[in-house]
C-alpha positions as CSV (number, residue, x, y, z in Angstrom):
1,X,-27.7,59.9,-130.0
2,X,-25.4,62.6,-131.8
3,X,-25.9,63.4,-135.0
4,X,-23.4,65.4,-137.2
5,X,-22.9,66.4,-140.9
6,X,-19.2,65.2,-140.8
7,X,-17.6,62.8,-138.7
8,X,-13.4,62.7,-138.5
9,X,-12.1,59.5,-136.5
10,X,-8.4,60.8,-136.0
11,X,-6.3,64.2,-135.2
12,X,-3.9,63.9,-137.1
13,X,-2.6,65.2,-140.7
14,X,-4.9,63.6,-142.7
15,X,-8.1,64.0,-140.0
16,X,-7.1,67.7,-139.2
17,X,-6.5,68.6,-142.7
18,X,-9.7,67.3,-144.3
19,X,-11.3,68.9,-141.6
20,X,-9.6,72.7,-141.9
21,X,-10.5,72.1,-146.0
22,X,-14.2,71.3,-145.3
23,X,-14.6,74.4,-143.1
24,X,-12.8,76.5,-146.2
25,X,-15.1,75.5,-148.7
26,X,-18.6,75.8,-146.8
27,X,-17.3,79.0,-145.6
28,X,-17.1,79.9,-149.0
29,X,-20.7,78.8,-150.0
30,X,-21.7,80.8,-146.9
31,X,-23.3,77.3,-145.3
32,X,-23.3,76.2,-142.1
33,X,-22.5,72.2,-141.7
34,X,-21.5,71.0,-138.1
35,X,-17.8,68.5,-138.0
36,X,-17.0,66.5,-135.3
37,X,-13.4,64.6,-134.4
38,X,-13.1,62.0,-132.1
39,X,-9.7,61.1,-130.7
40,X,-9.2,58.4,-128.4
41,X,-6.7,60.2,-126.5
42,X,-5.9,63.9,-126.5
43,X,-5.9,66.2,-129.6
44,X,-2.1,66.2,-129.8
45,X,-1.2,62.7,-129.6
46,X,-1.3,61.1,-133.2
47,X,1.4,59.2,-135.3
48,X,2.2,62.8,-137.3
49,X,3.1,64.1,-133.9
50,X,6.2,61.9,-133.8
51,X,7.4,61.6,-137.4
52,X,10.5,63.7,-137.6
53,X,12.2,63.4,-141.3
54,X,10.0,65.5,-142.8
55,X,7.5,65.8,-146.0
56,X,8.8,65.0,-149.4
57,X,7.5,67.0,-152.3
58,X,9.4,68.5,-155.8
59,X,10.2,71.8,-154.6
60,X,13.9,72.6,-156.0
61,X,13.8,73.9,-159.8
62,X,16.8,71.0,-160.5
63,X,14.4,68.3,-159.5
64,X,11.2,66.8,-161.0
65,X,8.0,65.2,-160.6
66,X,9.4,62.1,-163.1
67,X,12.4,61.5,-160.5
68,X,9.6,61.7,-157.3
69,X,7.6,59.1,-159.1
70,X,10.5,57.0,-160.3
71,X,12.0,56.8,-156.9
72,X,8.8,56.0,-155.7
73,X,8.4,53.3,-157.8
74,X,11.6,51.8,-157.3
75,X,11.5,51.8,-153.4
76,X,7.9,50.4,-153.5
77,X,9.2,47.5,-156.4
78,X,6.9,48.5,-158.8
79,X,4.2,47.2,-157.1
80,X,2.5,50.6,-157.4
81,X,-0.7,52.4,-158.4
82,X,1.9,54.3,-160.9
83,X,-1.4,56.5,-161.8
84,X,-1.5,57.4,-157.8
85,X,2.2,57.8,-157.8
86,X,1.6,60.6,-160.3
87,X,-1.2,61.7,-159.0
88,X,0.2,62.5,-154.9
89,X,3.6,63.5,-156.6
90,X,2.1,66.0,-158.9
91,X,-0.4,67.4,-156.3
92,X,1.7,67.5,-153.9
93,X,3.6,71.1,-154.0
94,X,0.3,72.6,-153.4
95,X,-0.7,70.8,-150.9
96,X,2.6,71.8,-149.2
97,X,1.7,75.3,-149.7
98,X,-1.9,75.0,-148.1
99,X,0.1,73.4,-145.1
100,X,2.3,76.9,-144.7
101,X,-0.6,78.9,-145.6
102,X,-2.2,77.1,-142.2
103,X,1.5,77.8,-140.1
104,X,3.3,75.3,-140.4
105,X,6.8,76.2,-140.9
106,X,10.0,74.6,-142.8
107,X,13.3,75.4,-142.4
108,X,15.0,77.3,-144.7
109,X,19.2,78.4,-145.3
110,X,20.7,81.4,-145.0
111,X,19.5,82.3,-148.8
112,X,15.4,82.3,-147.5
113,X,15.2,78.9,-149.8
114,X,13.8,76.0,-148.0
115,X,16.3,73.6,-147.0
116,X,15.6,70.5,-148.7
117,X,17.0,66.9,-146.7
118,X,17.6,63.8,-148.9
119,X,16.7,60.5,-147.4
120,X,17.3,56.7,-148.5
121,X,16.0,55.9,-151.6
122,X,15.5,59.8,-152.8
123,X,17.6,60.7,-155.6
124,X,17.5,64.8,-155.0
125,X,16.9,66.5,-152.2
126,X,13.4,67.3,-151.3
127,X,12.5,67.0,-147.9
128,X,10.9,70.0,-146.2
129,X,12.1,69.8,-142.6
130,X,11.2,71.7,-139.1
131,X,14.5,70.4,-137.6
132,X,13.7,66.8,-136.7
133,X,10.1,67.6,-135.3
134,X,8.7,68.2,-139.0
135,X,5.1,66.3,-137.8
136,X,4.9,68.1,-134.5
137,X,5.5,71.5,-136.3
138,X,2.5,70.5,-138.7
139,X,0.0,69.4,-135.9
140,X,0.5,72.2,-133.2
141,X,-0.2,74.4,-136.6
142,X,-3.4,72.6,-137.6
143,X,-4.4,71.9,-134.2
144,X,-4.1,75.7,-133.9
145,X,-6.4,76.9,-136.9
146,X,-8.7,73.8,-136.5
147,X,-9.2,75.1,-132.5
148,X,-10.2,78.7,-133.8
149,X,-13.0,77.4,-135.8
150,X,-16.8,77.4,-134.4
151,X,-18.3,74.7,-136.8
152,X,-15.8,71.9,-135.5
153,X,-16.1,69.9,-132.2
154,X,-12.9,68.2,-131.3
155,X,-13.8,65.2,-128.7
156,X,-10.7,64.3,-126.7
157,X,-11.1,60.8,-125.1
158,X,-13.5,59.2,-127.1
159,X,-12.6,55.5,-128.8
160,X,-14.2,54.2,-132.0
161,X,-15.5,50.6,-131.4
162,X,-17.6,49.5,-134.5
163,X,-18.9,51.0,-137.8
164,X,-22.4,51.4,-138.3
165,X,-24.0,49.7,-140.9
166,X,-26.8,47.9,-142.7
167,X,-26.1,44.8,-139.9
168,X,-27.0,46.9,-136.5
169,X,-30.5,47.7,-138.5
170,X,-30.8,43.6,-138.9
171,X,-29.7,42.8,-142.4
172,X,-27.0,40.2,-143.3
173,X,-24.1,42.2,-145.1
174,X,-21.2,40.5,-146.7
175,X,-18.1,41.4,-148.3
176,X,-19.1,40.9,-151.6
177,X,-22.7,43.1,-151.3
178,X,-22.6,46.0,-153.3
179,X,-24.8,48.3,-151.0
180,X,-22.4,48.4,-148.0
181,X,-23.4,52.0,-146.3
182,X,-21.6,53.6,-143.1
183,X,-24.1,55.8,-141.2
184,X,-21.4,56.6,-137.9
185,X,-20.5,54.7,-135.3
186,X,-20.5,53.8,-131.9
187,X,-18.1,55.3,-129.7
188,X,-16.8,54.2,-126.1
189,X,-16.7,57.2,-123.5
190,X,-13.4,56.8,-121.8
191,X,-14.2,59.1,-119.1
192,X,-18.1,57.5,-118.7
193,X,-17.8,54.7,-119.6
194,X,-20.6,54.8,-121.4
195,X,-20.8,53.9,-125.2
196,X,-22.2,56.9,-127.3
197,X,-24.2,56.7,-130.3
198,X,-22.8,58.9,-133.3
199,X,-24.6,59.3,-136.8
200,X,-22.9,61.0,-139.7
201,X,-23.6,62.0,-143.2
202,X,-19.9,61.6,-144.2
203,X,-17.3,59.2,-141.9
204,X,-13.6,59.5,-142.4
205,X,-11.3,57.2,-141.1
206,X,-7.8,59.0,-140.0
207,X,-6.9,56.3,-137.7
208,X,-3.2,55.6,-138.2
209,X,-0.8,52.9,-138.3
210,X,-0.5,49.0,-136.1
211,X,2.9,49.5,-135.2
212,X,1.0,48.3,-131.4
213,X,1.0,44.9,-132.8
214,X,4.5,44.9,-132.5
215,X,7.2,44.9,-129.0
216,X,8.8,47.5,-130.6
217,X,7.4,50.0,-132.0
218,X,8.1,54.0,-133.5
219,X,4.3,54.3,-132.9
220,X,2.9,56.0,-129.8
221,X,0.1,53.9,-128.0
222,X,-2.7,54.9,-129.6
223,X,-1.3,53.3,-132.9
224,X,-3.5,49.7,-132.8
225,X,-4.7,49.5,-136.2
226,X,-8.3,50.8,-135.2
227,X,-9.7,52.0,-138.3
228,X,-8.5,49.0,-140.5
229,X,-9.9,46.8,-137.6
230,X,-13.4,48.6,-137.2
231,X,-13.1,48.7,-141.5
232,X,-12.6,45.2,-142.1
233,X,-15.5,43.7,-139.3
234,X,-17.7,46.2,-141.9
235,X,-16.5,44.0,-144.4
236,X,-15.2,46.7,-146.4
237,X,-11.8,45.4,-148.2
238,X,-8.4,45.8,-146.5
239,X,-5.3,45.5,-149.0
240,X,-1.5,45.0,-148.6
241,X,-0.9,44.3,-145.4
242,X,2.0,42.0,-145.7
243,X,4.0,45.1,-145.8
244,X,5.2,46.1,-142.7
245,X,8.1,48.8,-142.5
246,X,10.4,48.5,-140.2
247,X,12.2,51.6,-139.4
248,X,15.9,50.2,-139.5
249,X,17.0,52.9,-137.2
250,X,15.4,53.0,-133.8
251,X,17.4,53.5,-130.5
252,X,18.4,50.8,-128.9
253,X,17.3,50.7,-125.0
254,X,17.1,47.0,-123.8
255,X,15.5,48.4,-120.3
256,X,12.8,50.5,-122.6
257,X,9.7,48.3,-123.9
258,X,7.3,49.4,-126.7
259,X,7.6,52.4,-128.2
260,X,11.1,53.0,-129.3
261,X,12.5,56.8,-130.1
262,X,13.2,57.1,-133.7
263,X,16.5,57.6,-135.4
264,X,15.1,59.6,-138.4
265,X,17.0,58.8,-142.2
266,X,17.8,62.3,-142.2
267,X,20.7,61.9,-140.2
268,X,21.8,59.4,-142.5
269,X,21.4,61.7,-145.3
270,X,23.0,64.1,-143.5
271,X,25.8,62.1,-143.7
272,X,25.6,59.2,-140.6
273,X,27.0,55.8,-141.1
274,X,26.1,52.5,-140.3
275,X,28.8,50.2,-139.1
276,X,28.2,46.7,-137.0
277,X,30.3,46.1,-134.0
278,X,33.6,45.9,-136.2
279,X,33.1,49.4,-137.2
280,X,33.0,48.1,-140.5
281,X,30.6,50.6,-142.8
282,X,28.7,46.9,-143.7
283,X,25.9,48.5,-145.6
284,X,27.8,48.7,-149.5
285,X,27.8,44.9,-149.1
286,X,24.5,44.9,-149.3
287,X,23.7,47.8,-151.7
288,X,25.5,50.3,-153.8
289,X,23.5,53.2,-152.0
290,X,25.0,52.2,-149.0
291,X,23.2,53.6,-145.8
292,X,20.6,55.4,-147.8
293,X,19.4,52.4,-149.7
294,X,15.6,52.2,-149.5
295,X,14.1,50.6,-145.6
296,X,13.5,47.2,-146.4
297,X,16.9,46.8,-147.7
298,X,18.4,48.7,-144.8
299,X,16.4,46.8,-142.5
300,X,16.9,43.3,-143.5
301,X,21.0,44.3,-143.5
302,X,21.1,45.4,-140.6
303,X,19.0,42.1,-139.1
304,X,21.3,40.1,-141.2
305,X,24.3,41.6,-139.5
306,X,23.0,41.3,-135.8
307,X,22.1,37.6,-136.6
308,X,25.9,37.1,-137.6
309,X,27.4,38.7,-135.1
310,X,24.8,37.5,-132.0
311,X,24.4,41.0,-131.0
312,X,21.0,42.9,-130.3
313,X,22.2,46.5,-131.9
314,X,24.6,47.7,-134.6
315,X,25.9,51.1,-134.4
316,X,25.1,54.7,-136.1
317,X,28.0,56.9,-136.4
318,X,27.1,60.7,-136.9
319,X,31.0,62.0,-136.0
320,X,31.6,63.2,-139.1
321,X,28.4,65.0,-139.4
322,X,29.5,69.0,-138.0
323,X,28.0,70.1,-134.6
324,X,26.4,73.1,-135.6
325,X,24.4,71.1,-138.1
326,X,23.5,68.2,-135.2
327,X,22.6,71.2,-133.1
328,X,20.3,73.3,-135.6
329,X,18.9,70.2,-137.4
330,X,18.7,67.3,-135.1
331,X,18.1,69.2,-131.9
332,X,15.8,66.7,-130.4
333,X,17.7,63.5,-131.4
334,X,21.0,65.0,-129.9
335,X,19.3,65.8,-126.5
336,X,17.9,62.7,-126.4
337,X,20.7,61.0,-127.1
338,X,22.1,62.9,-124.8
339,X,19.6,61.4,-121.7
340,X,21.1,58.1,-122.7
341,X,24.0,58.6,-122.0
342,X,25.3,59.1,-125.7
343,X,26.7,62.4,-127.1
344,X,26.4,62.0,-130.9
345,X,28.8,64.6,-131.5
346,X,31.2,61.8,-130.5
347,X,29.7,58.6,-129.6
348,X,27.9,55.9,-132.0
349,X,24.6,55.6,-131.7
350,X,23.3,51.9,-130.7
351,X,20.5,51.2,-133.3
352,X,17.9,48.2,-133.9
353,X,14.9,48.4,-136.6
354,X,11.7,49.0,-135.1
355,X,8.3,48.5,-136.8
356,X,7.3,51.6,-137.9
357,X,5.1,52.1,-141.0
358,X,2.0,49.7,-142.2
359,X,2.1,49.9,-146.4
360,X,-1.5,48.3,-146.3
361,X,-4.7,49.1,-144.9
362,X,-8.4,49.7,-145.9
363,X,-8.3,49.9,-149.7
364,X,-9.6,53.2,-151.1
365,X,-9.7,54.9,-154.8
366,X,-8.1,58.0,-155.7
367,X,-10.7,60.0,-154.3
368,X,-10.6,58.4,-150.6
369,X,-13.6,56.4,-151.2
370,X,-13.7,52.9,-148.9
371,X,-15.5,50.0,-150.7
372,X,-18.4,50.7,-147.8
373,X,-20.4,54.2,-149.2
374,X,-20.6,57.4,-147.1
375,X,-17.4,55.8,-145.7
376,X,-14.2,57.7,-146.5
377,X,-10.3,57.2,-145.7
378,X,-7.0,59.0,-145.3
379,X,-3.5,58.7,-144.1
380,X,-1.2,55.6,-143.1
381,X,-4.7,53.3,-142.4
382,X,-5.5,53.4,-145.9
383,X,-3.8,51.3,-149.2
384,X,-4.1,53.6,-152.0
385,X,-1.5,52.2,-154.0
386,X,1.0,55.1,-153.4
387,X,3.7,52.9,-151.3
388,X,3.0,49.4,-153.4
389,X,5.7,47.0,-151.4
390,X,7.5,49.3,-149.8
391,X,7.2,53.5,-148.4
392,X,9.6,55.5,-149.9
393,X,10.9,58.1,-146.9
394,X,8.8,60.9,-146.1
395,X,6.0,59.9,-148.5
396,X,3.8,59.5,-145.9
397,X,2.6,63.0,-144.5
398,X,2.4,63.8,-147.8
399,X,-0.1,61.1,-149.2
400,X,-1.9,62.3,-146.1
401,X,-2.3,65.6,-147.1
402,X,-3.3,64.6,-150.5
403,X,-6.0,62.6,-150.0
404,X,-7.2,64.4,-147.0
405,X,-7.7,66.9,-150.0
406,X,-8.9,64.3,-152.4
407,X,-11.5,63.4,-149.7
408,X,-13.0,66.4,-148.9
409,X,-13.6,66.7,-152.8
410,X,-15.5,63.4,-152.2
411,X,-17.1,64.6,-149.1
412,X,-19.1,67.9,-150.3
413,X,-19.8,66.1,-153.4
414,X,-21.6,62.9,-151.0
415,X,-22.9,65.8,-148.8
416,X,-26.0,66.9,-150.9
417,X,-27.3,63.7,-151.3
418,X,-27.1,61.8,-148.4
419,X,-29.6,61.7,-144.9
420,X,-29.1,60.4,-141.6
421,X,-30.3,57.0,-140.6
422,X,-33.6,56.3,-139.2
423,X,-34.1,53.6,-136.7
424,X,-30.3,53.1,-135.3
425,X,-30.0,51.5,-132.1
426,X,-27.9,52.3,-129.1
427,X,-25.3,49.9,-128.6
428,X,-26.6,46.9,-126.5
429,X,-24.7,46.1,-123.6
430,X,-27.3,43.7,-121.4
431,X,-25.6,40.6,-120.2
432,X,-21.9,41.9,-119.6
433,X,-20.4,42.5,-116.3
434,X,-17.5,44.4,-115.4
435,X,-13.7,42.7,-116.3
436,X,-12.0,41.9,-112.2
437,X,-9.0,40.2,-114.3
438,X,-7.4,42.6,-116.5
439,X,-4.6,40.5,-116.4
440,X,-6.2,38.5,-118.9
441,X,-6.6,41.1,-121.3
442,X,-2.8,42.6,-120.9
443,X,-1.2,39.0,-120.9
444,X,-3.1,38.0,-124.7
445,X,-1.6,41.8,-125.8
446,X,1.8,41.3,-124.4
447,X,1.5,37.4,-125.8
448,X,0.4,38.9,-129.4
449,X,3.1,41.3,-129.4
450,X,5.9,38.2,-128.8
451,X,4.0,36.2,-131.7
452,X,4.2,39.0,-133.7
453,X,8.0,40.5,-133.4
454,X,9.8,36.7,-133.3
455,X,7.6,35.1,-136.4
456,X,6.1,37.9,-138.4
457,X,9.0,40.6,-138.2
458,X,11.5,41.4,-141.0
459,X,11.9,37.9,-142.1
460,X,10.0,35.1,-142.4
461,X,9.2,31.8,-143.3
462,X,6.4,29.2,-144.0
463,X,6.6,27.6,-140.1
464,X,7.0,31.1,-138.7
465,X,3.6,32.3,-140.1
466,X,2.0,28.7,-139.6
467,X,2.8,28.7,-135.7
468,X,1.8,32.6,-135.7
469,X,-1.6,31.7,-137.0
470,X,-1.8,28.8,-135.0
471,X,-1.3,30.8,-131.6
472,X,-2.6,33.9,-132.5
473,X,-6.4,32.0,-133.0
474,X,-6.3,30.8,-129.8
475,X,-6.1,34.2,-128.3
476,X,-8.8,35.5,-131.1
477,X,-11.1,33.2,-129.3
478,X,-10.1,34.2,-125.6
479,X,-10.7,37.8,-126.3
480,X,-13.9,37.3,-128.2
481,X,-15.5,35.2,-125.1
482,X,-14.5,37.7,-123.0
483,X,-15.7,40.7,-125.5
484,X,-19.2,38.8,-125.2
485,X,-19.6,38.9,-121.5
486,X,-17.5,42.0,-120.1
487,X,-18.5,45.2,-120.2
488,X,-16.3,47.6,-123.2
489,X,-13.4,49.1,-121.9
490,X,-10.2,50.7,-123.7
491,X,-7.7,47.8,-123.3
492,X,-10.0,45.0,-124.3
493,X,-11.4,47.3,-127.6
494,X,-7.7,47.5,-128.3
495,X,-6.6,44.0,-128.1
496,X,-9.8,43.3,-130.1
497,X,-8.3,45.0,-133.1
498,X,-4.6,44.6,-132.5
499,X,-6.1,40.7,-133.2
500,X,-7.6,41.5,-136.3
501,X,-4.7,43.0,-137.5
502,X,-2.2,40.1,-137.0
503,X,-4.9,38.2,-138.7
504,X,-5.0,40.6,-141.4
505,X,-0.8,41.1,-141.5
506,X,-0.3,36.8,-141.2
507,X,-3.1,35.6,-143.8
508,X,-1.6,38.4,-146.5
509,X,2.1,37.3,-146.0
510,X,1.1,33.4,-146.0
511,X,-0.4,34.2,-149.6
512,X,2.3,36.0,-150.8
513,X,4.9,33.3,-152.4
514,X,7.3,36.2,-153.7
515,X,9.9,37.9,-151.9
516,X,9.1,41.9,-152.7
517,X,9.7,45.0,-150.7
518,X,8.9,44.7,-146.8
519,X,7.8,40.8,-147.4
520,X,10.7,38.8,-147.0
521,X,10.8,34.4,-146.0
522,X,13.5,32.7,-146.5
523,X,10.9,29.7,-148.6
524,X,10.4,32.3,-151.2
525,X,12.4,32.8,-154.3
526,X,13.9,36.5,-154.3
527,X,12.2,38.8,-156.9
528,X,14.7,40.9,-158.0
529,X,12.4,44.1,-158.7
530,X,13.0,44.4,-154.6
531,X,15.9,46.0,-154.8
């Protein structure tokens, strides 16, 4: 049984960045505290590792917060936290500067300012960039001052199964008890086998996105919804999760399955077009903003247009875009364009949206507290209010950073005045045997997946979601018969929670009876804040 002062579940922005900020401060007091992060692959592989626009924050003297938070508002339909809006917008200039403090660099012009991008639904431009690897750039510079430090372990290979709460000492919690309390959890040894035992004074969940529960997917595949899974079995509340971005520009590959290489906005605030296989620019049918109207707009065009037309891809045309800025900004999308076949100097880009982004998650305050206490959150598996229907473009690493910091405050404030757990037991495993058919568990994922992307996508509808639910229990009961008699292993853990979350993402969107932001059926009446 490990115990630790501070336990991190996730490397990534929000997991690395609460970390570096805990180690600043007790440093500080002259204290020694012990933090531990588990990752259930290696260090590196996170869904900041592969977002590539950049990080949004009011930089340029000519902007303002008040145009930040307004576009914010817009693209999420007003169904915002507008006091969170203000809050992450306001905050969030320093929080870009504690980011270069710690490395990471942003691109800046030939004057030394930082070159700012503008993306759909951004009304200035103020998107720090590193070319179109902006999320590698940050990790590889956390990773980096995070590795350096003595107090923190970093676990590669080590998956979170279940919170540990007031049920594993024998009392009945429920959603509605007051009391909830998180004292770690158990983990699954990847390498062992074995399932390890982990108390904490302080938990953070900084699991990431769902975009697994999806065929295609931006998200690496280590994105399955983990934390809001383990978070909602706790029966701490989970919030929002009808809205599911779909990034309307992935690249098309019809001999690639799962995760899909993103297209990032920039390029089409750089100046790329949409057009459908007419060539027509289709997009000011559908908005006056044209190809930089907010996602779900984008998205649902673009759908609209490939249902018309029969195909499986419309077309992005960068030509016009000059090659020295295709080069210096969008170096990895031009070589991998380039692997394809597809010089984007020249040639149009075959594009198809891609779920990318979950607007939902495991509902916390403004100071990263989960509705279970000791229990904190941060990043894209939380629903802070921030996005409300839809996530305005590179808003995302920077609500991360933000509330890693808002959580840390939380953290050292819980520290003093919390103990470890007595009487804890290790995770019972009598009366499993080993899985021979992992068939099984790889058929329900691949068969969740297909429920998922042809009745729960972009657009929906009343029978959609019914026969969703309807097939989607069926497998929730295969996989929990088998979870009772087979022995814990990664792919079975996964599909566990990749269930939860279409129960989570179908059950929101059948209560929903307006169409808003990323929630779209064609049973609801339009609500015309959505646009």
């Amino acid at each position: 049984m490990k115990k630790v002062d501070f336990l991190v579940v996730g490397s990534g922005i929000a997991g690395l960045s609460y970390a570096l900020k805990l180690c600043e401060h007790f440093e500080s007091k002259k204290r020694d505290v012990n933090i531990c992060i588990l990752t259930k692959a290696e260090q590196f592989e996170s869904n900041t590792q592969y977002a590539q626009g950049g990080i949004a924050a009011v930089i340029d003297k000519e902007d303002s917060y008040q145009q930040h938070i307004e576009d914010t508002l817009v693209a999420g339909a007003f169904l915002n936290d507008e006091e969170v809006v203000r809050m992450v917008v306001e905050e969030g200039p320093d929080r870009i500067n504690e980011l270069i403090r710690w490395g990471a660099n942003f691109d800046k012009g030939k004057d030394g300012q930082y070159d700012l991008a503008k993306e759909g639904g951004h009304s200035d431009h103020r998107i720090l960039h590193h070319k179109d690897i902006t999320g590698k750039e940050i990790q590889r510079a956390l990773l980096e001052k995070v590795q350096k430090r003595k107090n923190v372990e970093l676990l590669n290979h080590l998956f979170a199964i279940d919170l540990i709460t007031q049920h594993h000492l024998g009392e009945k919690v429920t959603r509605n008890r007051a009391d909830k309390q998180c004292f770690g959890i158990y983990a699954l040894n990847k390498i062992s086998g074995e399932v390890e035992t982990i108390l904490a004074k302080v938990t953070l969940l900084a699991t990431g996105g769902v975009g697994q529960v999806y065929r295609t997917t931006t998200n690496p595949s280590v994105a399955t919804g983990d934390g809001i899974a383990m978070t909602y079995r706790a029966k701490g509340e989970v919030k929002g999760m009808e809205f599911v971005q779909f990034h309307p520009t992935a690249f098309y590959n019809p001999t690639q399955k799962g995760h899909a290489f993103l297209i990032t906005e920039a390029l089409r605030g750089a100046g790329a077009i949409l057009r459908n296989h007419k060539g027509e620019n289709f997009m000011k049918k559908y908005d006056s903003r044209g190809s930089l109207a907010p996602r779900d707009i984008v998205a649902r065009a673009i759908d609209a247009e490939m249902k018309k037309g029969g195909q499986e891809h419309l077309w992005l045309d960068a030509s016009d875009i000059s090659q020295d800025e295709l080069n210096n900004h969008f170096p990895s999308i031009f070589q991998k364009c380039l692997e394809y076949g597809v010089d984007i100097t020249k040639d149009w880009i075959p594009v198809a949206p891609a779920a990318h982004y979950m607007c939902g998650g495991i509902e916390v305050d403004k100071k990263g507290r989960t509705t279970i206490h000791n229990l904190l959150a941060s990043g894209e598996c939380t629903y802070t209010g921030l996005h409300g229907a839809n996530r305005l473009a590179s808003n995302s690493l920077l609500e991360a950073a933000v509330y890693a910091h808002e959580s840390c405050q939380t953290a050292i404030q819980l520290f003093d005045h919390t103990d470890f757990q007595i009487g804890v037991p290790q995770w019972n495993k009598e009366g499993t045997t080993v899985a021979e058919e992992m068939v099984l568990i790889s058929q329900s994922r691949s068969d969740l997946q297909a429920v998922m992307s042809n009745y729960v996508g972009i657009v929906r509808s009343d029978e959609r979601l019914n026969r969703a639910f309807a097939r989607t229990a069926l497998i929730f009961e295969e996989t929990e018969a088998l979870y009772r008699k087979t022995s814990l292993s990664l792919p079975l853990c996964e599909l566990r929670n990749l269930i939860n979350i279409t129960y989570l993402i179908i059950s929101a969107a059948k209560e929903r009876k307006e169409n808003v932001g990323l929630h779209f059926s064609i049973d609801n009446e339009v609500l015309e804040t959505s646009s």
